[in-house]
VOMIMAR-277401 format. One record per residue (C-alpha): residue in three letters; chain; x, y, z. Coordinates in steps of 0.1 Angstrom, whole numbers, plus 2048, in hexadecimal, padded with zeros to 3 digits. Each point is the difference from the previous one (the first is absolute). Layout:
// VOMIMAR-277401
REC type mol  px  py  pz
REC  ALA   A   X   Y   Z
...
END
This chain:
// VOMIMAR-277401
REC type mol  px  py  pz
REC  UNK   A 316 F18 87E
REC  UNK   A 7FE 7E8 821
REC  UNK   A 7D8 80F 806
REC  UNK   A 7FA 7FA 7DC
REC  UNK   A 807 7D8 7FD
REC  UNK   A 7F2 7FE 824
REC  UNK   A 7DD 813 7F3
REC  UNK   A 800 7E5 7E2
REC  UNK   A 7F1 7E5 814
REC  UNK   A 7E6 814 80D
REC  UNK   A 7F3 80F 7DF
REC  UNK   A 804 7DE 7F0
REC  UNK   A 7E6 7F7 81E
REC  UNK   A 7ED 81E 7FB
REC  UNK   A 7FB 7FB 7DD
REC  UNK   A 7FA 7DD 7FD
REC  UNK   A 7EE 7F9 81E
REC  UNK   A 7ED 81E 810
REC  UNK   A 7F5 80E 7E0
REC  UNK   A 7F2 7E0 7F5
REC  UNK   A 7EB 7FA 820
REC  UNK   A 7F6 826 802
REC  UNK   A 7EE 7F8 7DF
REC  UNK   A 7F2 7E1 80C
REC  UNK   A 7EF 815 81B
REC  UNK   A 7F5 81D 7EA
REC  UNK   A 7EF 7EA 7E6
REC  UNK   A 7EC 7EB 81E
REC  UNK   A 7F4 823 811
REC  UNK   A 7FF 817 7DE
REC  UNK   A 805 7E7 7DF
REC  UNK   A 7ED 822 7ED
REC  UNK   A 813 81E 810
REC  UNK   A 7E3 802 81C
REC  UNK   A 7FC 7F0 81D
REC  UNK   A 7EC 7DC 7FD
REC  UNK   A 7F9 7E5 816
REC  UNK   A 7EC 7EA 7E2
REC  UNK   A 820 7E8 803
REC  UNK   A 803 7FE 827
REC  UNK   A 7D7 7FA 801
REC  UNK   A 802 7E4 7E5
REC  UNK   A 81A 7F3 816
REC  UNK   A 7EE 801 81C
REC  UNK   A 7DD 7F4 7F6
REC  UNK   A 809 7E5 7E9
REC  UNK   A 7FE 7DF 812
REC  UNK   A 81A 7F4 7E8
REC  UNK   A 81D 817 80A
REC  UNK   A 7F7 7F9 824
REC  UNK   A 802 7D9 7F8
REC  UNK   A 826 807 7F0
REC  UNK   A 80B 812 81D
REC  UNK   A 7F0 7E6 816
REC  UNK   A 812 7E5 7EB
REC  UNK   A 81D 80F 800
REC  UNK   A 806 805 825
REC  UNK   A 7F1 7DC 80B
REC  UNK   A 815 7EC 7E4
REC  UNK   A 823 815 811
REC  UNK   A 7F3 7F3 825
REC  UNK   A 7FE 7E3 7F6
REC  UNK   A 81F 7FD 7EF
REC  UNK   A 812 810 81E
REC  UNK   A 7F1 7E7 815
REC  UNK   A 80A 7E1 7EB
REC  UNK   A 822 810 7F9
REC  UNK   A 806 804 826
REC  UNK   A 7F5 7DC 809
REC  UNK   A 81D 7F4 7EB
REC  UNK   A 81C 819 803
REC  UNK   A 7FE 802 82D
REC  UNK   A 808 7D7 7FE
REC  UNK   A 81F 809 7E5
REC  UNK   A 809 819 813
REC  UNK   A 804 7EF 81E
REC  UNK   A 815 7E6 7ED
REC  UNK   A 817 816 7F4
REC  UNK   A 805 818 821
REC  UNK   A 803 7E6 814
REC  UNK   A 813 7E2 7EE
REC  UNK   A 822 7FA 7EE
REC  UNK   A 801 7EB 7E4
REC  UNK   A 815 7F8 7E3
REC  UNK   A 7F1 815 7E0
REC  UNK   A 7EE 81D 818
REC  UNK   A 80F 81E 7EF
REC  UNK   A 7F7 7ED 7DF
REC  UNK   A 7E0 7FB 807
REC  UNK   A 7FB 826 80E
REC  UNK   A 80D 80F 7DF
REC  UNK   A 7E7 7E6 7EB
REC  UNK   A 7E4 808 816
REC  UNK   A 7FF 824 7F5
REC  UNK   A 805 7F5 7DB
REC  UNK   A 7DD 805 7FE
REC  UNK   A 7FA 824 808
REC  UNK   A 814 811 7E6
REC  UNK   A 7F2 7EB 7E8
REC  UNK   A 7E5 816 7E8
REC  UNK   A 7D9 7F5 809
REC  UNK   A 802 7F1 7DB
REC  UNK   A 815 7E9 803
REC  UNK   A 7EF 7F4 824
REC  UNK   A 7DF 7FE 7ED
REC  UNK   A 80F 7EB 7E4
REC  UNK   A 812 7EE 819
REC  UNK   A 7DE 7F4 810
REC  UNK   A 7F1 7FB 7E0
REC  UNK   A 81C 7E9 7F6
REC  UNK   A 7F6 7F1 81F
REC  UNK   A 7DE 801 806
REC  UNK   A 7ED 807 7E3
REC  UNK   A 7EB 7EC 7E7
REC  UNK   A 81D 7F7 7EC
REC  UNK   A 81E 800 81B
REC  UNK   A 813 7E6 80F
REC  UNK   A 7EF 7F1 817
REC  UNK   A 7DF 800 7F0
REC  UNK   A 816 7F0 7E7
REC  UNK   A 811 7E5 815
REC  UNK   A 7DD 7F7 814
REC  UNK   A 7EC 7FA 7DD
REC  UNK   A 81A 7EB 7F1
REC  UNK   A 808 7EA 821
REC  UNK   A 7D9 7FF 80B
REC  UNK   A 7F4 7FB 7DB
REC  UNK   A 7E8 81E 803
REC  UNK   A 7F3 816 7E2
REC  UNK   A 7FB 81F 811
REC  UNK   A 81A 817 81B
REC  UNK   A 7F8 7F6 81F
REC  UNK   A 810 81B 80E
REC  UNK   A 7E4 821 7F9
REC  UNK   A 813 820 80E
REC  UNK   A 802 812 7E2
REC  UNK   A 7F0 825 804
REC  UNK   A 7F3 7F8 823
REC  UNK   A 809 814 824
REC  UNK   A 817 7DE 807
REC  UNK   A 819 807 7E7
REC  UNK   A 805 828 808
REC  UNK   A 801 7F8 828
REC  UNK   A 81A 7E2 7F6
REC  UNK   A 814 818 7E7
REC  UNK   A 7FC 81F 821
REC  UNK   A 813 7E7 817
REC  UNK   A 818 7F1 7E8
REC  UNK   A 809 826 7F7
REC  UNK   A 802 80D 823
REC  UNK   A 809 7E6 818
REC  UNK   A 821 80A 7FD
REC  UNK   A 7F9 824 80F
REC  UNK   A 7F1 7F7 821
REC  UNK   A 81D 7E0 804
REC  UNK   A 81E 818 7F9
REC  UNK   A 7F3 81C 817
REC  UNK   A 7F6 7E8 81B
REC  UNK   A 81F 7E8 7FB
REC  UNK   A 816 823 7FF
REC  UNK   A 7EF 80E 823
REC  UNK   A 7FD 7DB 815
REC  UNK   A 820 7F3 7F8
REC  UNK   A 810 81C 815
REC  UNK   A 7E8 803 820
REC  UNK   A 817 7E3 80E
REC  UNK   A 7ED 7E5 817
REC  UNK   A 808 80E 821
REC  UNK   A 7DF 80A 80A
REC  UNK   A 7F0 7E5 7F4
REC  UNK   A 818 7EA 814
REC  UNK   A 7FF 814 822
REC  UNK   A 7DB 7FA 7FC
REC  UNK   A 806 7DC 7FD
REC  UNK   A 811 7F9 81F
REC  UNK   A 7E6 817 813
REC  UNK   A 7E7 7E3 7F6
REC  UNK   A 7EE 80A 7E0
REC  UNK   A 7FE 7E7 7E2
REC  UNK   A 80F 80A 7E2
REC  UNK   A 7DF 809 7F0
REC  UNK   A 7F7 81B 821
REC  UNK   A 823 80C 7F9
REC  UNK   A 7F9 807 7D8
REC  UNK   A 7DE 80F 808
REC  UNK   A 80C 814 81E
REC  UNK   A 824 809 7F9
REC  UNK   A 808 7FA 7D9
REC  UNK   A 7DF 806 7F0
REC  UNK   A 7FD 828 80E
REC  UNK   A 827 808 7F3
REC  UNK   A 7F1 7F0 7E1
REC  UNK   A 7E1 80F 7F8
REC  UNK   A 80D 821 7F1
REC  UNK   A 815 7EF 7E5
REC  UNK   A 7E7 7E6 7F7
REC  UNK   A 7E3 820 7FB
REC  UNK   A 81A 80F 7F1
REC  UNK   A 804 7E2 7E4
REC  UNK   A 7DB 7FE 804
REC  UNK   A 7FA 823 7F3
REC  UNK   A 81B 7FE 7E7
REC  UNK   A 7F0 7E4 7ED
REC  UNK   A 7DF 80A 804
REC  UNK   A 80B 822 7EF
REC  UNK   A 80E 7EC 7E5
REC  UNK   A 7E0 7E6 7FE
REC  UNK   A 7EB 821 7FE
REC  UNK   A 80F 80D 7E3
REC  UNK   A 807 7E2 7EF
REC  UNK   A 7F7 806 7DA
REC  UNK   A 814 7E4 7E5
REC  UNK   A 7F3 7E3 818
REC  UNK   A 7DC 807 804
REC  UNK   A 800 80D 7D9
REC  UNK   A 813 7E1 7F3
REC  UNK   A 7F3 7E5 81C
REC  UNK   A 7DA 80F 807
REC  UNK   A 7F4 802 7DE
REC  UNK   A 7E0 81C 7FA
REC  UNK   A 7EF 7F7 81E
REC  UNK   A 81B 80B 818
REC  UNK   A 80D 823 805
REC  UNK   A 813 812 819
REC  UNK   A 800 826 803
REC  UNK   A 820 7FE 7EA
REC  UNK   A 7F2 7EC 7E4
REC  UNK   A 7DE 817 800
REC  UNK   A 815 81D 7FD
REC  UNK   A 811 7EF 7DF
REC  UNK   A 7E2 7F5 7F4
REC  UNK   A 7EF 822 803
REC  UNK   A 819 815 7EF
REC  UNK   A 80C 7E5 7E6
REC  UNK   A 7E1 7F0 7F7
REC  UNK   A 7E4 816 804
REC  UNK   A 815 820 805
REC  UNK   A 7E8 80E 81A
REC  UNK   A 81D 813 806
REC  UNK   A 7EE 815 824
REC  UNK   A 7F5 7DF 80E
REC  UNK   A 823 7F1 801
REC  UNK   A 80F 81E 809
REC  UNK   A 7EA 7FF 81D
REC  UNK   A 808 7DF 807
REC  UNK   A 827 809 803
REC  UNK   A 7FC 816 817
REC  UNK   A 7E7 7E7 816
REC  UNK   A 81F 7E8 7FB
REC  UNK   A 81A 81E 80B
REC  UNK   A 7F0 806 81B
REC  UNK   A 7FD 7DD 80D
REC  UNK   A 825 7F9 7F8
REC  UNK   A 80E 81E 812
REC  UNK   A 7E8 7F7 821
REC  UNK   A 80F 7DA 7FA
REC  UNK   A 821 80E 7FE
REC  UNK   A 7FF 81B 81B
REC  UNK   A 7F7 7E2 818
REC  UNK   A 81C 7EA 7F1
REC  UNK   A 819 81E 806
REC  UNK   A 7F3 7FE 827
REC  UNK   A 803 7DB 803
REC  UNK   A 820 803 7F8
REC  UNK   A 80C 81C 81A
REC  UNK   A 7EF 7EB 81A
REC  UNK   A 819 7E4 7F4
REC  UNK   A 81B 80F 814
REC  UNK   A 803 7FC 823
REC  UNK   A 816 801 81A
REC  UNK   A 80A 7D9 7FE
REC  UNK   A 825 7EE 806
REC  UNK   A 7FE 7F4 7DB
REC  UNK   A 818 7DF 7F7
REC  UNK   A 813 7F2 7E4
REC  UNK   A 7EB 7EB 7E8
REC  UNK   A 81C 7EA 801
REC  UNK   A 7FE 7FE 829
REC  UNK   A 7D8 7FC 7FC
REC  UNK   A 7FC 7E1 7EB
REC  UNK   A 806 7DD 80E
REC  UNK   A 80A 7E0 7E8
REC  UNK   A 7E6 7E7 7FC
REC  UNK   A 805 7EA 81B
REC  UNK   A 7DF 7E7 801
REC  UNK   A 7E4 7F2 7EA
REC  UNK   A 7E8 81B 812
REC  UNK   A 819 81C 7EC
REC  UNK   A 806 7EA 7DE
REC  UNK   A 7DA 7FB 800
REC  UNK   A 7FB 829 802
REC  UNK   A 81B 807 7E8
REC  UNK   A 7F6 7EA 7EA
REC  UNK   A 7DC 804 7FD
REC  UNK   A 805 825 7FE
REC  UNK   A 819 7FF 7E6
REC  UNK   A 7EC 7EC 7EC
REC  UNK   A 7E4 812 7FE
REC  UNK   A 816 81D 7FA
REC  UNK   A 812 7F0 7E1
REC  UNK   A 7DF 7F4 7F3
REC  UNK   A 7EF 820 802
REC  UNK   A 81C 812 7EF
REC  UNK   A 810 7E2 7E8
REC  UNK   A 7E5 7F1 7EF
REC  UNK   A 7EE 820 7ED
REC  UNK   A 821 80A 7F3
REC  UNK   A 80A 7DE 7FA
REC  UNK   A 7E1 7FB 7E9
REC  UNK   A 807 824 7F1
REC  UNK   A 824 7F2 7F3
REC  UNK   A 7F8 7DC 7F7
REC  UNK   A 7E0 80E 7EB
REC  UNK   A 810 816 7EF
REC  UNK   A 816 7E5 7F1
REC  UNK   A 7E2 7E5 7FA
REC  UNK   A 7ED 7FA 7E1
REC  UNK   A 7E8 7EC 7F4
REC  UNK   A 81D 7E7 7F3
REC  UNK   A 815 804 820
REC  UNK   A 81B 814 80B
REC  UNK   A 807 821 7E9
REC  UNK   A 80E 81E 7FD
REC  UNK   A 7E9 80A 7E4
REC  UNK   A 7F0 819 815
REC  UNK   A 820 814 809
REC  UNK   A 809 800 7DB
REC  UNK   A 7E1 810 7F5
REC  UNK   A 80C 81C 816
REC  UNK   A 811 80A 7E7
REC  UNK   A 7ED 7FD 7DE
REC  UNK   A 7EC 81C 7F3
REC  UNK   A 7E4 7EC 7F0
REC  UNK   A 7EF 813 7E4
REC  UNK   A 7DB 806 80B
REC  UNK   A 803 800 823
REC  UNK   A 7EA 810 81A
REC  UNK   A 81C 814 80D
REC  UNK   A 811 81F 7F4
REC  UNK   A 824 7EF 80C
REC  UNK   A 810 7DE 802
REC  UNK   A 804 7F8 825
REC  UNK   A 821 7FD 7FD
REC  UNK   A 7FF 826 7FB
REC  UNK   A 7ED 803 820
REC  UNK   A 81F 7F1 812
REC  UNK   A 815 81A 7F0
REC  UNK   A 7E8 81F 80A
REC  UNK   A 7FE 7F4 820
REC  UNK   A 828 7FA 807
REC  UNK   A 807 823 7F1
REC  UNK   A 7DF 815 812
REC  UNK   A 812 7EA 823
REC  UNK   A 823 80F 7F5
REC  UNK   A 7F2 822 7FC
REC  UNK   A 7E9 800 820
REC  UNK   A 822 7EB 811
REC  UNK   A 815 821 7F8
REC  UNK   A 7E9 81C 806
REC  UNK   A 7F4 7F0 824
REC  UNK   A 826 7FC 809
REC  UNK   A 806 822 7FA
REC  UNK   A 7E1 80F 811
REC  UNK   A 802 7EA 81E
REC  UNK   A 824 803 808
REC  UNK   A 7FB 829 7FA
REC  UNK   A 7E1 7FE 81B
REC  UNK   A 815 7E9 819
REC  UNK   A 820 81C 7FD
REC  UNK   A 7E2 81B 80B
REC  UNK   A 7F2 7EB 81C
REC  UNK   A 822 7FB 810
REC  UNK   A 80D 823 7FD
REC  UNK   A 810 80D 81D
REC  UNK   A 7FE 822 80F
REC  UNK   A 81E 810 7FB
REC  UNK   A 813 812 815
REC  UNK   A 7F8 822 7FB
REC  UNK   A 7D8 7FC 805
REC  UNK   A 7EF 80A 818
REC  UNK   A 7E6 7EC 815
REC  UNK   A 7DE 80A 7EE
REC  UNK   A 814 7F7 7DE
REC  UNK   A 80A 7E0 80F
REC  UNK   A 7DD 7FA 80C
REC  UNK   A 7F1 806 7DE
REC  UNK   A 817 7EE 7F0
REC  UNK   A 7FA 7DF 813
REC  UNK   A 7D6 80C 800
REC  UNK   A 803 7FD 7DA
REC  UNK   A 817 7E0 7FF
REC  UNK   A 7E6 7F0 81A
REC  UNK   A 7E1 80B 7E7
REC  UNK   A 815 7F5 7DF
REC  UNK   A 80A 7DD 80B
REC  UNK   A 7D8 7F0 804
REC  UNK   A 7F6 81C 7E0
REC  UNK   A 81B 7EC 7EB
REC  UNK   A 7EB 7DE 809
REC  UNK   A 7DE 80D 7F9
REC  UNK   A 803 7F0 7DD
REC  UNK   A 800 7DD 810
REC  UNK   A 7E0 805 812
REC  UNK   A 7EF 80A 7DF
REC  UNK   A 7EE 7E8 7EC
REC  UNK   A 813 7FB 7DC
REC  UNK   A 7DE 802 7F1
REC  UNK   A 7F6 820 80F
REC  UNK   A 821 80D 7F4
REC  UNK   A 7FA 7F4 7DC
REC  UNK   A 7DE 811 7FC
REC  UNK   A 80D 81E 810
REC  UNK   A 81C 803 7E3
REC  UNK   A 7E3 7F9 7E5
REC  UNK   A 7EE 81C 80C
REC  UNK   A 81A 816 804
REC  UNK   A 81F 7FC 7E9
REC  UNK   A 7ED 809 7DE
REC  UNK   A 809 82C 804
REC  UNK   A 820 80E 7F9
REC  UNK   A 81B 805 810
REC  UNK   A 7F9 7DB 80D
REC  UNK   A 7EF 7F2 7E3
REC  UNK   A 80A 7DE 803
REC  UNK   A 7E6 7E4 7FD
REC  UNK   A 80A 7F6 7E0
REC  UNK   A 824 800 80A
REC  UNK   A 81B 7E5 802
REC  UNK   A 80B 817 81F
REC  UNK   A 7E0 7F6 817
REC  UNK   A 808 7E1 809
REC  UNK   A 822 800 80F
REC  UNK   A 7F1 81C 810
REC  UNK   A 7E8 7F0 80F
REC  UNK   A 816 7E4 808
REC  UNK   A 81D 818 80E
REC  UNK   A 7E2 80E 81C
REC  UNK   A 7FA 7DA 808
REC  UNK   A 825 7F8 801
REC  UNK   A 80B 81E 812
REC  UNK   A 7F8 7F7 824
REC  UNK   A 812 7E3 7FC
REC  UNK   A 826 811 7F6
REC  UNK   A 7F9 814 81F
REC  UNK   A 7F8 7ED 81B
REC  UNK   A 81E 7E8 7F2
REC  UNK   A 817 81C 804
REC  UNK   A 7F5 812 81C
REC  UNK   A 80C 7E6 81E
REC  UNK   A 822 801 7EF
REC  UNK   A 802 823 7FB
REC  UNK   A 7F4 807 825
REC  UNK   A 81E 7E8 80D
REC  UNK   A 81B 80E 7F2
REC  UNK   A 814 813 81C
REC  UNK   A 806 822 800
REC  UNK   A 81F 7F8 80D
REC  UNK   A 80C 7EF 7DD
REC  UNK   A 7F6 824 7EF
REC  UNK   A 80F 814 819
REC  UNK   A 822 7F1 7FE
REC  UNK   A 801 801 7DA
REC  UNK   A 7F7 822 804
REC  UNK   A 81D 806 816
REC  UNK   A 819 7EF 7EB
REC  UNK   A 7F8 81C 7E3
REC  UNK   A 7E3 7EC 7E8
REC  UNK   A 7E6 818 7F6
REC  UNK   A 7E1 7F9 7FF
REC  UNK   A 7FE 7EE 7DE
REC  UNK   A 81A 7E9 80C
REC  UNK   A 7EF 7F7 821
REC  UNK   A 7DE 7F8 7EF
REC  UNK   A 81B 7EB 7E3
REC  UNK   A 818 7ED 818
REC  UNK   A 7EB 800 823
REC  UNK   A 7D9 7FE 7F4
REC  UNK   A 7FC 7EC 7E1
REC  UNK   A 818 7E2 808
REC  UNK   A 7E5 7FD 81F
REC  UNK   A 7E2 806 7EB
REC  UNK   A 807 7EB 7E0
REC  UNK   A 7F3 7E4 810
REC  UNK   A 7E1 80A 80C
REC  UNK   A 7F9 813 7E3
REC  UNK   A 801 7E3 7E8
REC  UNK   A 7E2 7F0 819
REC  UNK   A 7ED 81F 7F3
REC  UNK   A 807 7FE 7E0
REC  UNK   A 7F7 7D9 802
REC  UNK   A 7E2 808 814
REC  UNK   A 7F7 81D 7E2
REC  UNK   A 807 7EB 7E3
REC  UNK   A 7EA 7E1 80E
REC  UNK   A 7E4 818 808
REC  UNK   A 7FC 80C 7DE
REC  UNK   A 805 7E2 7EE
REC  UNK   A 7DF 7F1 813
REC  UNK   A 7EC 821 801
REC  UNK   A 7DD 7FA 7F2
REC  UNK   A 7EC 814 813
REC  UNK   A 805 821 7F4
REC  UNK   A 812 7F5 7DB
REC  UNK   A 7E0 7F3 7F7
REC  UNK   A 7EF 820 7FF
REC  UNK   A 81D 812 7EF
REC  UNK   A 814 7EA 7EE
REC  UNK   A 7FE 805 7D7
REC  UNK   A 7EF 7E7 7EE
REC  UNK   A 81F 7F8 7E9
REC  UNK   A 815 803 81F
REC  UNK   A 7F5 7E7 81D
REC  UNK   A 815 7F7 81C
REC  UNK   A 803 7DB 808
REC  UNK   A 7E1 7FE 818
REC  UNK   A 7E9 811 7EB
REC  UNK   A 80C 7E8 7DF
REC  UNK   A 7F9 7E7 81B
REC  UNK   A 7DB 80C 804
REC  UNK   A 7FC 805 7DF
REC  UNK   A 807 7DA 7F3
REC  UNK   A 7EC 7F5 821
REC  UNK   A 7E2 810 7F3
REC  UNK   A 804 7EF 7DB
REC  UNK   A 7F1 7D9 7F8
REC  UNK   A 819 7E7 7F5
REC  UNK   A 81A 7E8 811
REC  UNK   A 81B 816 7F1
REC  UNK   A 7F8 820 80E
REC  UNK   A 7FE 7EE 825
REC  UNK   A 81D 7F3 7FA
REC  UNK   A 814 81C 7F3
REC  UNK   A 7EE 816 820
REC  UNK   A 80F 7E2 817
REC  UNK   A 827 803 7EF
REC  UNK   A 7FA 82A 805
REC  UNK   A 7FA 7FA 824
REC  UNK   A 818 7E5 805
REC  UNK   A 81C 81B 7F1
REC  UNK   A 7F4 815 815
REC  UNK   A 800 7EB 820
REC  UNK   A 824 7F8 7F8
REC  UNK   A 809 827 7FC
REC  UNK   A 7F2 807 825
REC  UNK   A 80D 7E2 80E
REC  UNK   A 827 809 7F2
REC  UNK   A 7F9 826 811
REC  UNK   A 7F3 7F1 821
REC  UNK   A 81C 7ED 804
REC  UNK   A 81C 81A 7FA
REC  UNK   A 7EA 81C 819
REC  UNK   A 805 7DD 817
REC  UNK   A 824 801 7F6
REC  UNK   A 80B 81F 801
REC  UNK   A 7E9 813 81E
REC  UNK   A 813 80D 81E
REC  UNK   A 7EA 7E9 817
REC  UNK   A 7E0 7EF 808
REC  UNK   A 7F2 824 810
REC  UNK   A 7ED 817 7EB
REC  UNK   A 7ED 820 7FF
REC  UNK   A 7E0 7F3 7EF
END
């Protein structure tokens, strides 16, 4: 019975995942049943695909390099200061990160754009009857979106990793006569380097798939390898052309994420870390209130003002402050574009999070039990060895999902879920299954540190005392799990609520989630639909922002095993 729940997560994985891609590759090398490169060669000698693949690898650079001009100052700020509001600030820092790319592209738009706030605020102050302010569909606005969505990566991982190198090398090298700036390029920057290419390859990986910014924020003229692939199979449905584009964009990705999974092993070295709370210093001068200051500025602007316009425009109208457009969420108007009300949408997407929440709680607390099996006693050493051979293969096979593109996962479900036994593309069932592959990763790396520090000691003396195993796992396990468990199931529940990605391929048309009714009523004329697009996202901000704050509440620690 034990092998049987344990084998669930891997056929869930084999079913949803592998299959899926293993179709993606058959229809780029045979789409007829016979082997044919026409796909790969139109990929190849079509200046156009070149150009997207070109795009989309200079527009991530660039973003990396913008993102980590502004998150090595913060981070330096907040490893090496103490202030009054720090955690605070941490935890609204990396607000922004679990937020859907909708709502970061209306945010900007709110901002930015033609008719946002301060275009708004310039034209009536300066008397002007045009938006000074041109951003709208230009490269400015996705590389401004990029930063504003990953700056938070590269400052927590930084932060996380500088915080507890201490100063003592740096000061040693101090009183041996180097400046402070010989000691940080000599000393500090080389214990550095592997977390900030770490952060720098994290982002970039996220930048090079981007796909609701650049389709949102770039307009027609701009297309990553994530939009093309969208664009090929929804629009013209040159179904071999995209699906040779997925696997261009799965082979990238796993490269990006192969060297990312490097960077990271090269993060630990033999160094005498220190408390965080040992590391940072109180501001003491000008010199440190003029660094804190500047940089926390520039932080809270970065991060405030887009959502700040997202709320307040959702609540303006042309007669002043309303909530018109949040009422309209939930009147069905006769005649509409739409199949559903989008107040309906709100309700598809809580119940499809629900579902997904469950059914990745159950799968990735069933894969963390496997990958901390022990041996026991009666096995010999090649069983033992196997054992921990196939735990060490499982854990990074579980995370493969979260190196995929969501697009590339969509198409491969279009293609492939349309045969019984899985004949599902027209199924309600789909999309919390598509969501429950996103979500998974999450429940188990939330689970895994606090199943891994639990002492055998603990089960060992219930054991002795006469509980069987049922009662060990009820009265010794869960009362140590329930916490970290509920971060997954936070961590689930906001991934699905903001997944767009892949729910745009596969969603039903009388069924969208939340970002997809989103899109929809962005691509419609008329005040009301903005507005009604701006309340949906401002919903929806307020969602993730509740369920980052409990996985901030309720986590065992600031450590984590992403």
């Amino acid at each position: 019975m034990k092998r049987l729940l344990y084998s669930l997560p891997i056929l869930f994985l084999a079913l949803f995942y592998f299959y899926p891609l293993a179709a993606i590759l058959r229809l780029s090398f045979a789409p007829q049943g016979a082997i044919d490169w026409a796909a790969l060669r139109e990929l190849v000698g079509t200046d156009y695909y070149l150009q997207t693949l070109w795009f989309t690898t200079w527009q991530a650079a660039v973003s990396t390099l913008l993102v980590l001009l502004l998150a090595l100052p913060g981070a330096y700020v907040f490893a090496r200061y103490r202030f009054r509001g720090k955690q605070t600030l941490q935890t609204i820092s990396t607000l922004p990160f679990v937020l859907p790319t909708v709502v970061v592209a209306n945010a900007f738009t709110a901002l930015l754009g033609p008719n946002g706030l301060l275009n708004g605020w310039l034209m009536r102050w300066f008397h002007l009857a045009e938006p000074p302010i041109q951003l709208q569909f230009t490269i400015w606005m996705i590389l401004l979106a990029h930063v504003f969505y990953n700056y938070s990566v590269a400052l927590r991982i930084i932060t996380t990793f500088w915080q507890n190198l201490g100063d003592r090398l740096p000061q040693a090298a101090n009183m041996l006569g180097a400046s402070p700036w010989r000691a940080f390029w000599t000393i500090t920057w080389p214990l550095l380097r592997p977390a900030v290419l770490a952060a720098a390859l994290l982002v970039f990986i996220f930048c090079f798939t981007s796909f609701g910014v650049v389709l949102i924020l770039g307009g027609p003229q701009f297309a990553t390898l994530e939009v093309e692939i969208y664009r090929q199979a929804a629009n013209l449905f040159n179904l071999p052309v995209a699906a040779a584009l997925s696997l261009l964009q799965i082979v990238f990705t796993f490269v990006l994420m192969a060297l990312y999974t490097r960077s990271q092993a090269n993060m630990i070295r033999p160094l005498t870390l220190q408390s965080a709370r040992h590391t940072a210093k109180p501001i003491q001068n000008g010199r440190d209130r003029l660094i804190v200051t500047v940089n926390l500025g520039v932080m809270l602007v970065l991060l405030a003002l887009p959502l700040s316009a997202l709320l307040l425009r959702s609540i303006s109208g042309q007669q002043g402050l309303t909530l018109r457009f949040y009422r309209e969420l939930f009147i069905n108007r006769q005649g509409s574009l739409f199949f559903v009300p989008p107040g309906t949408a709100v309700f598809n997407s809580m119940t499809f999070a629900l579902v997904a929440m469950s059914m990745a709680v159950a799968l990735g607390l069933l894969a963390a039990l496997m990958l901390t099996q022990k041996p026991k006693a009666g096995d010999g050493k090649l069983q033992t060895k196997l054992q921990s051979l196939i735990a060490n293969s499982l854990d990074p096979l579980f995370m493969l999902p979260l190196a995929t593109s969501a697009v590339t996962l969509g198409f491969g479900y279009i293609i492939t879920m349309n045969k019984p036994p899985l004949n599902l593309r027209s199924s309600l069932a789909l999309v919390p299954i598509a969501h429950t592959l996103v979500a998974t990763p999450f429940v188990i790396r939330s689970v895994l540190p606090a199943m891994r520090s639990i002492r055998p000691s603990l089960r060992e003396a219930a054991a002795i005392l006469g509980a069987n195993p049922r009662q060990v796992w009820w009265h010794v396990e869960w009362p140590l799990l329930r916490r970290a468990l509920l971060v997954g199931a936070v961590f689930a529940f906001t991934v699905s609520m903001g997944e767009f990605g892949a729910t745009v391929f596969i969603a039903r048309p009388q069924t969208p989630t939340l970002p997809v009714a989103i899109y929809r009523f962005l691509g419609q004329p008329g005040a009301l639909n903005y507005g009604q697009a701006l309340a949906m996202s401002s919903l929806l901000l307020l969602v993730c922002a509740v369920g980052f704050v409990a996985i901030e509440r309720f986590r065992l620690g600031t450590e984590g095993e992403f």
